[in-house]
C-alpha positions in Angstrom: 13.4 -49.4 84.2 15.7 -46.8 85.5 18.5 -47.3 82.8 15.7 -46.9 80.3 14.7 -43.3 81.7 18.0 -42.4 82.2 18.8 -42.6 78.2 16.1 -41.4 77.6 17.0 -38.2 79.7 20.1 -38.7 77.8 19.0 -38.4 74.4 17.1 -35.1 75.4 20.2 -33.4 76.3 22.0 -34.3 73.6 19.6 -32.5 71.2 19.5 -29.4 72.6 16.3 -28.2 69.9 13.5 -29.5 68.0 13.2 -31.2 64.8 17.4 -31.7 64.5 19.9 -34.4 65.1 23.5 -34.8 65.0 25.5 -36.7 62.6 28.1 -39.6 63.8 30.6 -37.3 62.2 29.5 -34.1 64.1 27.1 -32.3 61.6 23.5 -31.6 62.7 20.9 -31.8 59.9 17.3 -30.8 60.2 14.1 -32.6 58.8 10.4 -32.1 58.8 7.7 -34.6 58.1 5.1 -33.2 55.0 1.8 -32.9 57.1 -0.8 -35.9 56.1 2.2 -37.7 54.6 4.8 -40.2 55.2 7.2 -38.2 52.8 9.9 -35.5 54.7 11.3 -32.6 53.4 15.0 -32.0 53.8 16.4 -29.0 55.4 20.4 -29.7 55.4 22.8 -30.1 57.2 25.1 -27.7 59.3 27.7 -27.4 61.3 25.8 -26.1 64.0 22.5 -26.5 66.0 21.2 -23.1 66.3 21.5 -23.1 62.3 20.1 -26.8 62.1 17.4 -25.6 64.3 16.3 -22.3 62.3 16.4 -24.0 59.6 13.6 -26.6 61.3 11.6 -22.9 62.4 11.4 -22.0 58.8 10.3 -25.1 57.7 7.6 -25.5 60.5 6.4 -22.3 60.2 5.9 -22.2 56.7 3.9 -25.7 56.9 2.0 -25.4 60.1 1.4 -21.4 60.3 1.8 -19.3 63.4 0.5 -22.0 66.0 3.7 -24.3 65.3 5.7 -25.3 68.0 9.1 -23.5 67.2 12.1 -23.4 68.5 12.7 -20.0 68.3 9.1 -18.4 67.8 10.2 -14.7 68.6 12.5 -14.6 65.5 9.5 -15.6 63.0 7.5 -12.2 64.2 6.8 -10.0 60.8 7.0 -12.8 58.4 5.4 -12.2 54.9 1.9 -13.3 54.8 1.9 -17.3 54.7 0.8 -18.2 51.2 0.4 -22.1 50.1 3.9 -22.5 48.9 5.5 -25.7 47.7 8.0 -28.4 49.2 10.6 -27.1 47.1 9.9 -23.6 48.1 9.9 -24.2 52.0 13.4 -25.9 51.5 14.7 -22.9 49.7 14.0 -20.8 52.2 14.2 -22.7 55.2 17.8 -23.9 53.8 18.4 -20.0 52.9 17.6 -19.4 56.6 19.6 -21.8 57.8 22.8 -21.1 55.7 23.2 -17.8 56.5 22.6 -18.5 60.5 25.2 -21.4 59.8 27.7 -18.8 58.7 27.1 -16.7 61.1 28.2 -19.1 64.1 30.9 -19.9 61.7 31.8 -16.5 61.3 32.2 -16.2 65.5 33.8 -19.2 66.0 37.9 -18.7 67.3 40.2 -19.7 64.7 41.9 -23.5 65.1 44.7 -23.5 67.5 48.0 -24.4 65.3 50.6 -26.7 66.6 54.1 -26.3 65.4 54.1 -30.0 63.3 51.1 -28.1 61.6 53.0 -25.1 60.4 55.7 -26.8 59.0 54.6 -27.0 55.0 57.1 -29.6 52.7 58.3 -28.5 49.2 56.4 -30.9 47.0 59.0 -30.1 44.1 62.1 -31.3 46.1 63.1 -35.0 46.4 62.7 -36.3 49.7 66.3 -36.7 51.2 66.9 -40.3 52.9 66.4 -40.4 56.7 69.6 -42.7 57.0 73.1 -42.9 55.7 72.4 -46.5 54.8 69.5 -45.4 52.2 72.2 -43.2 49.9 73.2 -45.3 47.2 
């Protein structure tokens, strides 16, 4: 029972918002179930959570009106008057949303640390000379 709660707890943590999950490959997508249906709606995926997870805001907000449960309700204050909009709309924007959040955290991220094997960049237009003195012929 206690390993049970203990993934449980586990799983919790490792999805630090609402309505997102990561990818085996690292990228966190977002995903909202169409209210009185089986179908979802889409939202994307990105290469981080915050952007994953205001993306999911959008989405919920559009579908459920100012009583959803957000992540972030204090960044959905002064939205445009909530008209019945389409699935295709609320993944525009929600994806719009989440896009330019997603570049954002990009956009703050420190570049990639370089090693030295990294820097060195071959001459594809030269033959490749033989390791060994054996290999001349």
């Amino acid at each position: 029972m206690d390993i049970i709660v203990s993934t449980k707890r586990q799983k919790q943590t490792d999805k630090p918002y609402k309505g997102i999950r990561m990818r085996k490959w690292g990228k966190w997508v977002a995903e909202v179930r169409e209210p009185n249906k089986r179908s979802r709606i889409w939202l994307g995926s990105y290469s981080s959570p915050l952007a994953a997870a205001r993306a999911y805001d959008t989405a919920m907000f559009y579908l459920r009106g100012p009583t959803a449960r957000l992540n972030f309700p204090e960044y959905l204050i002064g939205q445009e008057q909530l008209l019945d909009i389409s699935t295709a709309a609320i993944r525009k924007r929600a994806t719009e949303v989440g896009a330019r959040v997603d570049a954002i955290e990009t956009s703050r991220r420190p570049p990639l640390q370089r090693s030295n094997v990294s820097d060195i960049k071959p001459d594809l237009n030269e033959y490749p000379e033989p390791e060994d003195e054996s290999e001349t012929v």
